[in-house]
C-alpha positions, 0 to 999 in steps of 0.5 A, spaced: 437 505 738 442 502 734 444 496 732 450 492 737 457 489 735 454 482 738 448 482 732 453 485 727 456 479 728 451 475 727 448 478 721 455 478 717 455 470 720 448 469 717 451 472 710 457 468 710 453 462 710 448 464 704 455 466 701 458 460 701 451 456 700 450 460 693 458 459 691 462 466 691 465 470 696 464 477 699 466 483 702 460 484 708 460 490 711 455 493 718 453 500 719 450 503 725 443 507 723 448 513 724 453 509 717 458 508 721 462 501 720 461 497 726 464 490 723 466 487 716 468 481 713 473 480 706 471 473 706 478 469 703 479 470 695 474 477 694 476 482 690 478 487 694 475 492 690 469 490 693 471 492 699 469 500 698 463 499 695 461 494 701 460 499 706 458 505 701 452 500 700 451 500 707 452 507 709 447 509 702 442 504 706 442 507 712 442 514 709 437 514 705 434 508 710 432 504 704 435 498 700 439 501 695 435 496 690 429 501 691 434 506 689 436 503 683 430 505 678 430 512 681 437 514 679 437 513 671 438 519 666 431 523 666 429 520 673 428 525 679 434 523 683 439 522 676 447 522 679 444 523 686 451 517 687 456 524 686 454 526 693 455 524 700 463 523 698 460 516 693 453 512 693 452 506 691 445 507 688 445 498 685 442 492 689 447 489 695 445 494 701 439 493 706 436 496 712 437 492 718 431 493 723 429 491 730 423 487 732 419 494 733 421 495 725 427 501 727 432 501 723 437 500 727 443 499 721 445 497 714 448 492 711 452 492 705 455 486 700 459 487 694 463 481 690 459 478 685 453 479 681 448 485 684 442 479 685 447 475 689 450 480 693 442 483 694 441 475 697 447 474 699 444 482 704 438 479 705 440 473 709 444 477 713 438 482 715 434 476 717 439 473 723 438 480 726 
């Protein structure tokens, strides 16, 4: 199963709203358990660099069907997955990508949120998975 266009949508809705709540703009961006891009948002005023790294965090997520933030101290010199991020075309290996989840605990999804500090853009992530 994957997730639907209707879902995504709201997810990006519920991150907008956390977005706007804690006063900073983000790029969001919704993958379907497959990582492919099923919707995104570049909220007004984002950095467009932001952009790429929204949907490589989502499409880590989903790949590794883990949040990226449960990554990050696995990928740091000396650990078992150190560069693991050169591969797959790019990875982020930093907070901001989570798996998005059915009411059976599937993933069916991810979701990626790139314009500010990690923390924010891993809160800013979480309030999107909550909507779905």
């Amino acid at each position: 199963m994957s997730i639907t266009l209707e879902q995504a949508e709201k997810a990006i809705a519920a991150a907008k709203q956390k977005a706007s709540a804690i006063d900073t703009k983000m790029n969001i961006a919704i993958v379907d358990s497959g990582s492919n891009l099923i919707a995104f948002a570049h909220m007004d005023g984002s950095w467009i660099g932001s952009v790429d790294i929204s949907i490589k965090k989502a499409r880590t997520a989903a790949w590794f069907q883990m949040d990226t933030k449960a990554l990050t101290p696995l990928v740091q010199p000396g650990e078992a997955l150190f560069n693991i991020e050169h591969s797959n075309g790019g990875l982020i290996t930093f907070p901001g990508g989570v798996t998005l989840k059915n009411s059976e605990g599937e993933i069916i999804g991810a979701i990626g949120v790139s314009g500010s500090t990690v923390d924010d853009d891993h809160e800013v992530a979480i309030a999107g998975s909550e909507a779905i």
